[in-house]
PDBQT receptor file of N, H, CA, C and O in Angstrom, charges set to zero:
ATOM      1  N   UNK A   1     -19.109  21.403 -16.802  1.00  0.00    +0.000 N 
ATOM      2  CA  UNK A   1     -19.316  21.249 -15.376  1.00  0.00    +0.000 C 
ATOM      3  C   UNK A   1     -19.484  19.772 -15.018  1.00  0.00    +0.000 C 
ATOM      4  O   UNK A   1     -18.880  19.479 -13.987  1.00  0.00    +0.000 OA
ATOM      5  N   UNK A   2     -20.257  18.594 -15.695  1.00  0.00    +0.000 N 
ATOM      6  H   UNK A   2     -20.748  18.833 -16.533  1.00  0.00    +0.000 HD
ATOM      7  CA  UNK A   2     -20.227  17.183 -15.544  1.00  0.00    +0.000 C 
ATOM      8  C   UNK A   2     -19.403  16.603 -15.836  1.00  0.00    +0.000 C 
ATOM      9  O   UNK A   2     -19.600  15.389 -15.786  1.00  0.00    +0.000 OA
ATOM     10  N   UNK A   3     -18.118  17.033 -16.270  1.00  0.00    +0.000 N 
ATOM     11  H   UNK A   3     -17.958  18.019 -16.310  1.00  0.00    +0.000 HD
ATOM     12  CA  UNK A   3     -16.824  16.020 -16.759  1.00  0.00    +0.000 C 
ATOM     13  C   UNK A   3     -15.933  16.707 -15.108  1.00  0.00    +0.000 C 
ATOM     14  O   UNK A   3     -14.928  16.116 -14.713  1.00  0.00    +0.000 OA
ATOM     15  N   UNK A   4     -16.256  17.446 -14.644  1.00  0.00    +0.000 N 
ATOM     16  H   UNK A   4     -17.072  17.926 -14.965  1.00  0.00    +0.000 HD
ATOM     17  CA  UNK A   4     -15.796  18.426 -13.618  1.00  0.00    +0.000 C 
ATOM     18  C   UNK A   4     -16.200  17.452 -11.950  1.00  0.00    +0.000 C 
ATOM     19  O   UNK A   4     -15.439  17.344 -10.988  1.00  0.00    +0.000 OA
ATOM     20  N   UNK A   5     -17.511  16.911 -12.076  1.00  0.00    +0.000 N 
ATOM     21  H   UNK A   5     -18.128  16.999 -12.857  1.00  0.00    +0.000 HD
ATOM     22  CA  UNK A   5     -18.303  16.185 -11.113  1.00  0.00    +0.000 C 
ATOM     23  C   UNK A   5     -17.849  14.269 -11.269  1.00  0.00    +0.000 C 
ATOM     24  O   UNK A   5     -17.892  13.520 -10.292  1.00  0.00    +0.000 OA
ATOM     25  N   UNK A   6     -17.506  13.873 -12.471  1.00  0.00    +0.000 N 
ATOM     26  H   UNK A   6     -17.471  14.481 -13.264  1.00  0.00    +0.000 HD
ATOM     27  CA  UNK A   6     -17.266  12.827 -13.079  1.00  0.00    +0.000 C 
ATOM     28  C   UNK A   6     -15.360  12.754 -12.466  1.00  0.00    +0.000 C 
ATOM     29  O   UNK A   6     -15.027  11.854 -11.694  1.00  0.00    +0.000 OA
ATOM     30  N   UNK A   7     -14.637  13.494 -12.810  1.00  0.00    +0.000 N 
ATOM     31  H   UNK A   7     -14.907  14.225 -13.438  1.00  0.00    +0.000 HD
ATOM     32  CA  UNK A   7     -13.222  13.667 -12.651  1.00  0.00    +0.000 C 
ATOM     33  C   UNK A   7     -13.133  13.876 -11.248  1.00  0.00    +0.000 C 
ATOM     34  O   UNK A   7     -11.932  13.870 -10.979  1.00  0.00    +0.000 OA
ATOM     35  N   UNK A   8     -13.871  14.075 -10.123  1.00  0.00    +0.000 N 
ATOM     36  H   UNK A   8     -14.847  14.081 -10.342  1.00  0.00    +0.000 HD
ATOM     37  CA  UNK A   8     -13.822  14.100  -8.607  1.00  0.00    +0.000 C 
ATOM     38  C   UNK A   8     -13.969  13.236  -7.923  1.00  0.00    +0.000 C 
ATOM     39  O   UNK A   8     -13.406  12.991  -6.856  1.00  0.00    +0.000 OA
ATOM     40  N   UNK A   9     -15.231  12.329  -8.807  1.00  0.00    +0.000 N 
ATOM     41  H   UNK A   9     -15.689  12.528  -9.673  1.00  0.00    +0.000 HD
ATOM     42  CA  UNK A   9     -15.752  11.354  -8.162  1.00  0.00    +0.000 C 
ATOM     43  C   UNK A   9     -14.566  10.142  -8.458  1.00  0.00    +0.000 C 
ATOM     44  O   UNK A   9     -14.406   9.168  -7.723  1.00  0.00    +0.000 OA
ATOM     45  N   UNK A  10     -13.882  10.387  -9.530  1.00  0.00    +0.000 N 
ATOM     46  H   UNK A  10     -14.011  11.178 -10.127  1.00  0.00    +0.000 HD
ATOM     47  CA  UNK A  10     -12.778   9.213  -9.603  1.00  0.00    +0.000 C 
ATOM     48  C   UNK A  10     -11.884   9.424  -9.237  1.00  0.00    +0.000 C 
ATOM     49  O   UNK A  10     -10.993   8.632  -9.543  1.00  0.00    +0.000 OA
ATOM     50  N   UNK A  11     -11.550  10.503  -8.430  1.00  0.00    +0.000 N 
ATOM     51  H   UNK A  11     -12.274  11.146  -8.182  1.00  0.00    +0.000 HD
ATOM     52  CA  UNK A  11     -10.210  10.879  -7.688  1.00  0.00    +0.000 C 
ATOM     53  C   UNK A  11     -10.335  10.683  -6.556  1.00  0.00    +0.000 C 
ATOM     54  O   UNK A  11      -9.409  10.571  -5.753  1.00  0.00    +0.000 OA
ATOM     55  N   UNK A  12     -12.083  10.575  -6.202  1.00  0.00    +0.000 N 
ATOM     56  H   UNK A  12     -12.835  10.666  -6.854  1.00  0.00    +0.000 HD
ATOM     57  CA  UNK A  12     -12.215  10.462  -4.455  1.00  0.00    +0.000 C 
ATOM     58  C   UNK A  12     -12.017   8.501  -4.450  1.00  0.00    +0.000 C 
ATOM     59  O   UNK A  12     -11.371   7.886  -3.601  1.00  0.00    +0.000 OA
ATOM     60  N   UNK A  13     -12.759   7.876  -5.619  1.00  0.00    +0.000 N 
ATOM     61  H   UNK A  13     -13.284   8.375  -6.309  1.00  0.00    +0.000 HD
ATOM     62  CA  UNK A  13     -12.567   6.285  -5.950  1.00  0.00    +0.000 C 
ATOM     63  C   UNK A  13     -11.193   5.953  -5.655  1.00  0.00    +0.000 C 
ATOM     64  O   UNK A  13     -10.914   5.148  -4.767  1.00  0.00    +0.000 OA
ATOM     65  N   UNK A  14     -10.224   6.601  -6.440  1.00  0.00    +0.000 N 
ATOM     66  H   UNK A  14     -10.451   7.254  -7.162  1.00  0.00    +0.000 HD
ATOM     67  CA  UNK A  14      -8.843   6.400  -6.641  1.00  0.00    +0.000 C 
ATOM     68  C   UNK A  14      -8.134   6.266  -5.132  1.00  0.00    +0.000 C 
ATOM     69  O   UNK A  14      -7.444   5.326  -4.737  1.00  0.00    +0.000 OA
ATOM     70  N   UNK A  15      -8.444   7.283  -4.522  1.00  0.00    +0.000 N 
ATOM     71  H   UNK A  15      -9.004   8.047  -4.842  1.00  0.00    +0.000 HD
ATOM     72  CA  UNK A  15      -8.000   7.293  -3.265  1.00  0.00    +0.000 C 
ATOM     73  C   UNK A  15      -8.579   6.656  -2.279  1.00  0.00    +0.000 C 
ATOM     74  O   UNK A  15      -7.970   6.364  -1.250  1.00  0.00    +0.000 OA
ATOM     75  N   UNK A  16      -9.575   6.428  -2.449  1.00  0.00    +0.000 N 
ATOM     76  H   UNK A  16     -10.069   6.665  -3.285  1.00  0.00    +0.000 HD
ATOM     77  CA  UNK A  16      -9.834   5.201  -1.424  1.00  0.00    +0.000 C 
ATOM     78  C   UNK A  16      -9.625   3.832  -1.395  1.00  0.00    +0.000 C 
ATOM     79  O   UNK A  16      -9.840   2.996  -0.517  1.00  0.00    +0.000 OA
ATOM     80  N   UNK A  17      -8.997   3.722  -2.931  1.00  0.00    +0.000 N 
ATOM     81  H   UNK A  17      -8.823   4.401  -3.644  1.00  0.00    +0.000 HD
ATOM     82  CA  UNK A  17      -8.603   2.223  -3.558  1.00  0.00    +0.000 C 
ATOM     83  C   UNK A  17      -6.976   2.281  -3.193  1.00  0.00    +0.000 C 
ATOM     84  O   UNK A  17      -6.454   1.168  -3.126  1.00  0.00    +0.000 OA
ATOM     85  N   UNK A  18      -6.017   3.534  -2.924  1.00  0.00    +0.000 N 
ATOM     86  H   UNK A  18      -6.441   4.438  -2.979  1.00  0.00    +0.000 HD
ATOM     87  CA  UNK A  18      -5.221   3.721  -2.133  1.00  0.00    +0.000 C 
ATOM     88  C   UNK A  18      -4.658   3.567  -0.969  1.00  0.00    +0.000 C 
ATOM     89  O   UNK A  18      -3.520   3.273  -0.602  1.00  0.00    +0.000 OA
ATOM     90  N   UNK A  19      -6.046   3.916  -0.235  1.00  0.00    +0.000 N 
ATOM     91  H   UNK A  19      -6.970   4.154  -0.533  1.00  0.00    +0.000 HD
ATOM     92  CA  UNK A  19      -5.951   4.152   1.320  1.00  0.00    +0.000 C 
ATOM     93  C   UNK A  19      -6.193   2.374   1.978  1.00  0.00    +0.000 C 
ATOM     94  O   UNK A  19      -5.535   1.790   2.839  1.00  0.00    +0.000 OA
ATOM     95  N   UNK A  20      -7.428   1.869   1.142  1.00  0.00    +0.000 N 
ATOM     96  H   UNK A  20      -7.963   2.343   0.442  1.00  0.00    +0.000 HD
ATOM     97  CA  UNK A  20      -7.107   0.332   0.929  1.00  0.00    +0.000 C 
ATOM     98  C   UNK A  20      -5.817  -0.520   1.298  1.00  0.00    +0.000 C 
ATOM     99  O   UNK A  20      -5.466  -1.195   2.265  1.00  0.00    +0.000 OA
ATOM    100  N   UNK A  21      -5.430  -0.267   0.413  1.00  0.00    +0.000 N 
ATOM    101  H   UNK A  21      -5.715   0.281  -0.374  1.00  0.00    +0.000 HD
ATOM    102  CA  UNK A  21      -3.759  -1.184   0.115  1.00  0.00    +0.000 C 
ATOM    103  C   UNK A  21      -2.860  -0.968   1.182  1.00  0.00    +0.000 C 
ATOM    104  O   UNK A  21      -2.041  -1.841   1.470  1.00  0.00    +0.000 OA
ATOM    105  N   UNK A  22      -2.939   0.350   1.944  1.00  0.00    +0.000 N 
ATOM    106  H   UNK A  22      -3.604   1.058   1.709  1.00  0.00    +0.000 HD
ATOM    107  CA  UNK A  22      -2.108   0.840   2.964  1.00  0.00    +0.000 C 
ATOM    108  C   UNK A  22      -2.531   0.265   3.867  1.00  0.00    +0.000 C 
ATOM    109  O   UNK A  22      -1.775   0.379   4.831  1.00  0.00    +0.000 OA
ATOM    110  N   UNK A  23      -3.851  -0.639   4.176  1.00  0.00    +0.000 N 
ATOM    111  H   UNK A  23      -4.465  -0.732   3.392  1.00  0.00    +0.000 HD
ATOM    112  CA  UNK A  23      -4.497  -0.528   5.532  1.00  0.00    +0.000 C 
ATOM    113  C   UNK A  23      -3.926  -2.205   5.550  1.00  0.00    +0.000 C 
ATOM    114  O   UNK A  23      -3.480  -2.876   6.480  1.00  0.00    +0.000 OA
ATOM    115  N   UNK A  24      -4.124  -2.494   4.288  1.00  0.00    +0.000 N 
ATOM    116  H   UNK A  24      -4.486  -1.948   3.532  1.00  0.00    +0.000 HD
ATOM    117  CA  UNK A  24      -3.523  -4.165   4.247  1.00  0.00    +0.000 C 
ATOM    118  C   UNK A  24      -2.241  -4.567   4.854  1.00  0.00    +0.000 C 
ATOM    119  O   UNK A  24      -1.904  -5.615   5.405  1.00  0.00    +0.000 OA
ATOM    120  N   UNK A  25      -1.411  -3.115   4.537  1.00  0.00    +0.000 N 
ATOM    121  H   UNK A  25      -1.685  -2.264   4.089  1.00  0.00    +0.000 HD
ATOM    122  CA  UNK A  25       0.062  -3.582   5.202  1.00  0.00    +0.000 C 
ATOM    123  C   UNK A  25       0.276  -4.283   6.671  1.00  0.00    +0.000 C 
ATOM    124  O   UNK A  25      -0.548  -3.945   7.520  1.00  0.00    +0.000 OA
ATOM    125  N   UNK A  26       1.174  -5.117   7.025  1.00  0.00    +0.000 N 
ATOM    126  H   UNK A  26       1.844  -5.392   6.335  1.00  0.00    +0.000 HD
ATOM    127  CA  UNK A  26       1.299  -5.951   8.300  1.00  0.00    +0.000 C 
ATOM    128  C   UNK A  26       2.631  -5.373   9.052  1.00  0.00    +0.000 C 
ATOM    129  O   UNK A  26       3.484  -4.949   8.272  1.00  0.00    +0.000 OA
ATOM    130  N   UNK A  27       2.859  -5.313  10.057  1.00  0.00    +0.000 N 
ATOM    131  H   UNK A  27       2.167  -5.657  10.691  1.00  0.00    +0.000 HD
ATOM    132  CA  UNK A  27       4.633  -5.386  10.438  1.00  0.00    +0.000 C 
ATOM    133  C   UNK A  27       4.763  -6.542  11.166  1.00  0.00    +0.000 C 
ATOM    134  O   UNK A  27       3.843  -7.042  11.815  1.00  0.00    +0.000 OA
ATOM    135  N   UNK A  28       6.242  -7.128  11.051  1.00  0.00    +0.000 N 
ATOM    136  H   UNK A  28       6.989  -6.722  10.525  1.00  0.00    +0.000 HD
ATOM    137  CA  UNK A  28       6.101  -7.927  11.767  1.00  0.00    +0.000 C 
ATOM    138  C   UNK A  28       6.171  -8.132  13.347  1.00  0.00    +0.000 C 
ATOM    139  O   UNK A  28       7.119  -7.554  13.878  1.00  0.00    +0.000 OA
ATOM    140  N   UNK A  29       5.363  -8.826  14.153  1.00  0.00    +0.000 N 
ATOM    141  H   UNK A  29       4.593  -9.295  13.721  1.00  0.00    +0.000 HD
ATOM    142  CA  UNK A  29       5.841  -8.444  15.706  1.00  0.00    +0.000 C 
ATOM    143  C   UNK A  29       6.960  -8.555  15.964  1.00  0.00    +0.000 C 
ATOM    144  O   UNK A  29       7.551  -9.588  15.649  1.00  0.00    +0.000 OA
ATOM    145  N   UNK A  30       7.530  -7.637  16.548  1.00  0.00    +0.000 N 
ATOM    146  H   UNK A  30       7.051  -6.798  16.805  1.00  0.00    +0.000 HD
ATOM    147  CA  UNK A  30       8.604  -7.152  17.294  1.00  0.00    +0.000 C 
ATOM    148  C   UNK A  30       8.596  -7.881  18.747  1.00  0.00    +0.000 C 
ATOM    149  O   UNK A  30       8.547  -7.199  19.771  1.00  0.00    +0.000 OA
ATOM    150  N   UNK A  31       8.650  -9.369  18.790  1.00  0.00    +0.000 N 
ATOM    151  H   UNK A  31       8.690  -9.923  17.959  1.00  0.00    +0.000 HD
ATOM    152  CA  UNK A  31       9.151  -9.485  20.655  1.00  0.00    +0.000 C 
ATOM    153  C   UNK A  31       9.904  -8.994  20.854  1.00  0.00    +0.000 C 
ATOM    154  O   UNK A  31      10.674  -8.493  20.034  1.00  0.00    +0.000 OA
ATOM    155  N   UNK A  32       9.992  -8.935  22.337  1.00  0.00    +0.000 N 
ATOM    156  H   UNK A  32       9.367  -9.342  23.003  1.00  0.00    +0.000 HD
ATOM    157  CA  UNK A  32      10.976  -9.041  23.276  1.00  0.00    +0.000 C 
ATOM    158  C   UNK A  32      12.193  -9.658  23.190  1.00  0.00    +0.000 C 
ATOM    159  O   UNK A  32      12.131 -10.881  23.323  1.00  0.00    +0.000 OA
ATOM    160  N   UNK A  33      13.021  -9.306  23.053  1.00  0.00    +0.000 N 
ATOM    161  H   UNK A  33      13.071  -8.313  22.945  1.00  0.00    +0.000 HD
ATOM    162  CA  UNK A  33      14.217  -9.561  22.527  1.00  0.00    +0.000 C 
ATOM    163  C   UNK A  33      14.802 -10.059  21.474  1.00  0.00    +0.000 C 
ATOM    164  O   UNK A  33      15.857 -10.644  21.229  1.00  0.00    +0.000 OA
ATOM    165  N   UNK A  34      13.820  -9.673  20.866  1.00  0.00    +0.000 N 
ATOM    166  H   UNK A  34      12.963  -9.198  21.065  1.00  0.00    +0.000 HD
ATOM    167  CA  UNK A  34      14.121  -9.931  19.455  1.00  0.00    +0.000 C 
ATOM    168  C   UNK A  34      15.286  -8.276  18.829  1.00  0.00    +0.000 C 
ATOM    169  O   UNK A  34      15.272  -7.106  19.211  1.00  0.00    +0.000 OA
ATOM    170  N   UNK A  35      16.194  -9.051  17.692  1.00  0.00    +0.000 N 
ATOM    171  H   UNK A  35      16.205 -10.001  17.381  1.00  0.00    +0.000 HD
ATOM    172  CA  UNK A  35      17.202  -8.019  17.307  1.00  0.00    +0.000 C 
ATOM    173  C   UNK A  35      17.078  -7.241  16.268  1.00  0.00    +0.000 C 
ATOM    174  O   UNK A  35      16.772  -7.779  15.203  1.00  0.00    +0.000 OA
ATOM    175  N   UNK A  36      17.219  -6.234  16.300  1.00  0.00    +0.000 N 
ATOM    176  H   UNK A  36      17.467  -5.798  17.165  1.00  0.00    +0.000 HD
ATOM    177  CA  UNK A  36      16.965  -5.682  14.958  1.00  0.00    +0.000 C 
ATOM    178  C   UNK A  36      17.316  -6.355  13.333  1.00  0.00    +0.000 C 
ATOM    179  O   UNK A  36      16.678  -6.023  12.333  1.00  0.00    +0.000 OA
ATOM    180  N   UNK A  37      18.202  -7.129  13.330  1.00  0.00    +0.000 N 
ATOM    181  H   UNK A  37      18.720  -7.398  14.142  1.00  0.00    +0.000 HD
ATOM    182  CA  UNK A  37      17.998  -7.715  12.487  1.00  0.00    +0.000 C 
ATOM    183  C   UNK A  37      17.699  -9.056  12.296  1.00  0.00    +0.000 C 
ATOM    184  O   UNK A  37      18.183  -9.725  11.382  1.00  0.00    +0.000 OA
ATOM    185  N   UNK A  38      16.627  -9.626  13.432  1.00  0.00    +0.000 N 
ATOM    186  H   UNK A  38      16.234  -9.083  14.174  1.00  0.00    +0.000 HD
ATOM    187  CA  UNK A  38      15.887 -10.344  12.989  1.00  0.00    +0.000 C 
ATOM    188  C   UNK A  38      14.535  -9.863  12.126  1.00  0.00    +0.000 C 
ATOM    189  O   UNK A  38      13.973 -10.381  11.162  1.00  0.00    +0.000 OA
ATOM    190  N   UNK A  39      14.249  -8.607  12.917  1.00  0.00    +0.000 N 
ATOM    191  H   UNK A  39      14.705  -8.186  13.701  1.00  0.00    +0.000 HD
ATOM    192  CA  UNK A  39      13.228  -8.065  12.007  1.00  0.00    +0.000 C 
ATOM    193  C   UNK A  39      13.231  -7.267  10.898  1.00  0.00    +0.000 C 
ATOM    194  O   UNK A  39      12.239  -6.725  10.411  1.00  0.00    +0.000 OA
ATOM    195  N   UNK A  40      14.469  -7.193  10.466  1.00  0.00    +0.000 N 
ATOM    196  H   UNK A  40      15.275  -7.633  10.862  1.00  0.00    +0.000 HD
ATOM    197  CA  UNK A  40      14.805  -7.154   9.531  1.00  0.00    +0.000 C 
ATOM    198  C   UNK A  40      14.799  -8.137   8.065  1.00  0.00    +0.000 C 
ATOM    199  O   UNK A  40      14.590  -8.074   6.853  1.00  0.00    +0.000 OA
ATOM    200  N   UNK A  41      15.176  -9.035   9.123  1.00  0.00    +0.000 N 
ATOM    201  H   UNK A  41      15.346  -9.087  10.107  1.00  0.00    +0.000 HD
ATOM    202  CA  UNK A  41      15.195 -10.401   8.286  1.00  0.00    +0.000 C 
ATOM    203  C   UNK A  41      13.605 -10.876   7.955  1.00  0.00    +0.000 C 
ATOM    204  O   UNK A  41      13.319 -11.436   6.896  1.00  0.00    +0.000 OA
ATOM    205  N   UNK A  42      12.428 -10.519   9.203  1.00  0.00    +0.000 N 
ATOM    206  H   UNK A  42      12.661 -10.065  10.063  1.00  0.00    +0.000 HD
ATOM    207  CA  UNK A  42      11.353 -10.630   9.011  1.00  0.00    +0.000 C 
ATOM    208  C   UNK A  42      10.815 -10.437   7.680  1.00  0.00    +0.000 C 
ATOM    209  O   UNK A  42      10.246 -11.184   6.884  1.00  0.00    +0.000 OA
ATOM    210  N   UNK A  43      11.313  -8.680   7.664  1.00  0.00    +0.000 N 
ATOM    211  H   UNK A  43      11.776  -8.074   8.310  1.00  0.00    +0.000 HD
ATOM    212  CA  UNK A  43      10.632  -8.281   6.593  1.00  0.00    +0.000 C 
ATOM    213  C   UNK A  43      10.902  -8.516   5.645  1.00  0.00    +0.000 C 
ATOM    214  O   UNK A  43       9.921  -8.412   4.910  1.00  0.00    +0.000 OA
ATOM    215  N   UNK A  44      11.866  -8.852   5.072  1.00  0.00    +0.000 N 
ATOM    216  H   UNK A  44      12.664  -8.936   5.670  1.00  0.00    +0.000 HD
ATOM    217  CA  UNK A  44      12.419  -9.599   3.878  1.00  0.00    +0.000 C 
ATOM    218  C   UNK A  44      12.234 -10.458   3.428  1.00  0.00    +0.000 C 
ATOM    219  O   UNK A  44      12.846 -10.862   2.439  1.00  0.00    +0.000 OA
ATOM    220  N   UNK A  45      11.164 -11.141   4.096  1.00  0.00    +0.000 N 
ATOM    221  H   UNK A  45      10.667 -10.813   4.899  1.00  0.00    +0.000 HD
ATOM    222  CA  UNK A  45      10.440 -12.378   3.621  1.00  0.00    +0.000 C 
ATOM    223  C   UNK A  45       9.451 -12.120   3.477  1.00  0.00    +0.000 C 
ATOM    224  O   UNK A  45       8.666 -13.032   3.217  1.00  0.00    +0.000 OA
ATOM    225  N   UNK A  46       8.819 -10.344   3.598  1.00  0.00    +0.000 N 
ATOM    226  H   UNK A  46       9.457  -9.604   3.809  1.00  0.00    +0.000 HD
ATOM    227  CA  UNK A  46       7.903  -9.903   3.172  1.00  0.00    +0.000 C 
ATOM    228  C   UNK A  46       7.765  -9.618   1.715  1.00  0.00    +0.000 C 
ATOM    229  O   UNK A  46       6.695  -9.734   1.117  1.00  0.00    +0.000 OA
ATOM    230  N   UNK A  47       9.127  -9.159   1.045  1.00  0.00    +0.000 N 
ATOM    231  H   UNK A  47       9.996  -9.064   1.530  1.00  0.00    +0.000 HD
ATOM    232  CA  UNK A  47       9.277  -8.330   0.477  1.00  0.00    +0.000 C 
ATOM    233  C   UNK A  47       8.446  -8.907  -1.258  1.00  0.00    +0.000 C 
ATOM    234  O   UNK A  47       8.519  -8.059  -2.147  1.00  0.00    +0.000 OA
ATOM    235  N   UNK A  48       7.848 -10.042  -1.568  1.00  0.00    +0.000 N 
ATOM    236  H   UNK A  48       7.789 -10.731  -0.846  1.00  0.00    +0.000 HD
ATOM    237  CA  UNK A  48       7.119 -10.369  -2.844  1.00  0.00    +0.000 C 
ATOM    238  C   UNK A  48       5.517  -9.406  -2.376  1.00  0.00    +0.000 C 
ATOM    239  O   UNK A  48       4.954  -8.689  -3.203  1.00  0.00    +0.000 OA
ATOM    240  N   UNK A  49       4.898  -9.624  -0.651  1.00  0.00    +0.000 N 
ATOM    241  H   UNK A  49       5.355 -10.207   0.020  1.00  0.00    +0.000 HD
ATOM    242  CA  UNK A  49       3.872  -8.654  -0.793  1.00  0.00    +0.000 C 
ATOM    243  C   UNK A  49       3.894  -7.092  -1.183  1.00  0.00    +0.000 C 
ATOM    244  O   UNK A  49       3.034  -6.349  -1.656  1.00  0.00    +0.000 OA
ATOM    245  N   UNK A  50       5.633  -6.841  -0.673  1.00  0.00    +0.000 N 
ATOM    246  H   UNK A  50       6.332  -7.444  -0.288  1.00  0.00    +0.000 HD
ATOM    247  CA  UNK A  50       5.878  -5.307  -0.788  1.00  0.00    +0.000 C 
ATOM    248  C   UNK A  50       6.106  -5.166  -2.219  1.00  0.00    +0.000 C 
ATOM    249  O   UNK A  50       5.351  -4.280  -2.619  1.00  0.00    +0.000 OA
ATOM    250  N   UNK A  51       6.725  -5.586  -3.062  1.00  0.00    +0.000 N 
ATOM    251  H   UNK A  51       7.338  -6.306  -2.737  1.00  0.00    +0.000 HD
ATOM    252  CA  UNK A  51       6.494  -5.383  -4.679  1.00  0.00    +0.000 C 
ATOM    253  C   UNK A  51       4.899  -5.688  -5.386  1.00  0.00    +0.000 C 
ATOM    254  O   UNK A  51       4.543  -5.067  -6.387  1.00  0.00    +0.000 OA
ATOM    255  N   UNK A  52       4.205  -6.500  -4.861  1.00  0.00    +0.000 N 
ATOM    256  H   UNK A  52       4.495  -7.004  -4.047  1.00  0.00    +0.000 HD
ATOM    257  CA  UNK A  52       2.672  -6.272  -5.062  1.00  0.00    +0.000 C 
ATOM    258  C   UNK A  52       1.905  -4.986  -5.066  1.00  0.00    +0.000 C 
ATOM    259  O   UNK A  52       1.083  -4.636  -5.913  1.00  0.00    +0.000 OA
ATOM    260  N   UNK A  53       2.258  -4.386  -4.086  1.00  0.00    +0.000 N 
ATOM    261  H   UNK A  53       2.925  -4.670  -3.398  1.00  0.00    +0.000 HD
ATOM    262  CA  UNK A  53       1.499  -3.426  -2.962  1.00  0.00    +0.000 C 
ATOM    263  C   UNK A  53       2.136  -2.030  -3.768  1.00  0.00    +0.000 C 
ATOM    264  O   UNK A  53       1.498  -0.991  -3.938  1.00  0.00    +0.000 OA
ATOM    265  N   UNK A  54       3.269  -2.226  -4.126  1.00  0.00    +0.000 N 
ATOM    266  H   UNK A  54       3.787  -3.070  -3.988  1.00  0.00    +0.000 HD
ATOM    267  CA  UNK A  54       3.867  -0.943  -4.510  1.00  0.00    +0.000 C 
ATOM    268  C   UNK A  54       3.395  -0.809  -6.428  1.00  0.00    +0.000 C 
ATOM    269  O   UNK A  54       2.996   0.159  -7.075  1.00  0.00    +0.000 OA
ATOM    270  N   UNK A  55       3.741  -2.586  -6.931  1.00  0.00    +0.000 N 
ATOM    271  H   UNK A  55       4.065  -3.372  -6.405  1.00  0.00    +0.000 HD
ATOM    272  CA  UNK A  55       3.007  -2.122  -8.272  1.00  0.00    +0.000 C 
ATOM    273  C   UNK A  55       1.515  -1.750  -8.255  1.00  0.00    +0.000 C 
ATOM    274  O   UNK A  55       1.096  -1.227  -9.288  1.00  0.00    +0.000 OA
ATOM    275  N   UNK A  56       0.711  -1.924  -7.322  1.00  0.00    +0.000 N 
ATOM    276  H   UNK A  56       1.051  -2.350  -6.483  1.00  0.00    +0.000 HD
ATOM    277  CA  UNK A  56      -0.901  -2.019  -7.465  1.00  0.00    +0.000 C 
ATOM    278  C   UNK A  56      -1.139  -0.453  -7.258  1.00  0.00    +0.000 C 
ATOM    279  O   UNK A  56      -2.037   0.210  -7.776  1.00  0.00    +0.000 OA
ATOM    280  N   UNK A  57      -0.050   0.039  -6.307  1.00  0.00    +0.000 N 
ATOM    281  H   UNK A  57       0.680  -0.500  -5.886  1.00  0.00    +0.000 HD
ATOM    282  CA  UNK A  57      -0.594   1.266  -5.768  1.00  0.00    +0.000 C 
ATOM    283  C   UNK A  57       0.105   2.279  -7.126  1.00  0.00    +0.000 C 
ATOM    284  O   UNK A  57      -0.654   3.130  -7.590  1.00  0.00    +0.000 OA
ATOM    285  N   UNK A  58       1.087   2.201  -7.541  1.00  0.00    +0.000 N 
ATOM    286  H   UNK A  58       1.704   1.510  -7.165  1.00  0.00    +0.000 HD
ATOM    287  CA  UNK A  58       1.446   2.910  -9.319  1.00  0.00    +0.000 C 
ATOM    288  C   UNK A  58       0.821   2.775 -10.468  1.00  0.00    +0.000 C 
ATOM    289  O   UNK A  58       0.922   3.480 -11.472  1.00  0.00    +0.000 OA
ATOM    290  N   UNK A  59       0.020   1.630 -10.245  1.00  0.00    +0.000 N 
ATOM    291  H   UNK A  59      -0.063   1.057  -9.430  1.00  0.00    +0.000 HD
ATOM    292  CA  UNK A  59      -0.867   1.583 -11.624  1.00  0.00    +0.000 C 
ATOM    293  C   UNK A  59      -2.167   2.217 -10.871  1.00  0.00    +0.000 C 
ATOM    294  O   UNK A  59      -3.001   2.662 -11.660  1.00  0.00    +0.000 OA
ATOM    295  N   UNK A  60      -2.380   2.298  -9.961  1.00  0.00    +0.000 N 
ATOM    296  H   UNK A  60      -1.702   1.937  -9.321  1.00  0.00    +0.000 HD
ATOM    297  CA  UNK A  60      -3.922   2.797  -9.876  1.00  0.00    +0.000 C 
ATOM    298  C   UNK A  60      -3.271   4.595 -10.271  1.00  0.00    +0.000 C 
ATOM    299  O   UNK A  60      -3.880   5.543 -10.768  1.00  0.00    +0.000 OA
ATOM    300  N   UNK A  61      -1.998   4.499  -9.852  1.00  0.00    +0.000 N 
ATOM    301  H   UNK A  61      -1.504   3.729  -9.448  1.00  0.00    +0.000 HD
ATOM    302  CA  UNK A  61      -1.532   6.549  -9.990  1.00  0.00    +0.000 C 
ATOM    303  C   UNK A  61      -1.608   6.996 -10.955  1.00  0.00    +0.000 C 
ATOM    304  O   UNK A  61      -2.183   8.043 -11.255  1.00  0.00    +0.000 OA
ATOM    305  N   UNK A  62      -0.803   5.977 -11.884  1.00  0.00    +0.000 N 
ATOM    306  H   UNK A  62      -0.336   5.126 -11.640  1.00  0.00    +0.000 HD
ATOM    307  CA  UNK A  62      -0.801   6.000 -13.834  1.00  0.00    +0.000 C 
ATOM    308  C   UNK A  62      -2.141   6.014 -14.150  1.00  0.00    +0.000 C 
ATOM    309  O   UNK A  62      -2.211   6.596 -15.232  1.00  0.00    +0.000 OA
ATOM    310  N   UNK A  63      -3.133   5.721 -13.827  1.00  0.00    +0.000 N 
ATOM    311  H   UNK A  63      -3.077   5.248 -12.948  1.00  0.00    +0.000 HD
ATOM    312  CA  UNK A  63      -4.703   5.587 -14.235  1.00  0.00    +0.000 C 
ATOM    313  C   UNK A  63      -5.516   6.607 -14.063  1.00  0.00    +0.000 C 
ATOM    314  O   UNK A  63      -6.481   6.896 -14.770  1.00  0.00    +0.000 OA
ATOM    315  N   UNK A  64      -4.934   7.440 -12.638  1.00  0.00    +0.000 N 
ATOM    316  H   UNK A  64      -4.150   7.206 -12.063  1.00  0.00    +0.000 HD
ATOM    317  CA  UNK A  64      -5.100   8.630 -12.398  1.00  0.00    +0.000 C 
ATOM    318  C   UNK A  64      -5.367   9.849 -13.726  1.00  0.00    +0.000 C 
ATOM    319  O   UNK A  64      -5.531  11.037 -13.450  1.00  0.00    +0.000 OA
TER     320      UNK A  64
């Protein structure tokens, strides 16, 4: 029953170390006339935080 209470409490940890990382995410503003692929282009200069964000959030899953 205590490996039962122990294994919950690190799944409720896990997921809040999840929900974390998601809250960090940014978009970029969208003005007014701005084109879709400028913000496109935005985000693509995001994209070293988005390989961060995506390995941090798979190793916390694998740990799972």
């Amino acid at each position: 029953m205590e490996a039962a209470k122990v294994e919950g409490l690190s799944d409720g940890v896990f997921s809040v170390a999840m929900t974390l990382l998601i809250y960090q995410v940014e978009i970029p503003e969208f003005a007014e006339g701005k084109t879709n692929a400028e913000l496109l282009q935005d985000l693509g200069k995001l994209w070293p935080y988005y390989i961060s964000l995506f390995t941090s959030f798979f190793t916390i899953l694998i740990k799972k």
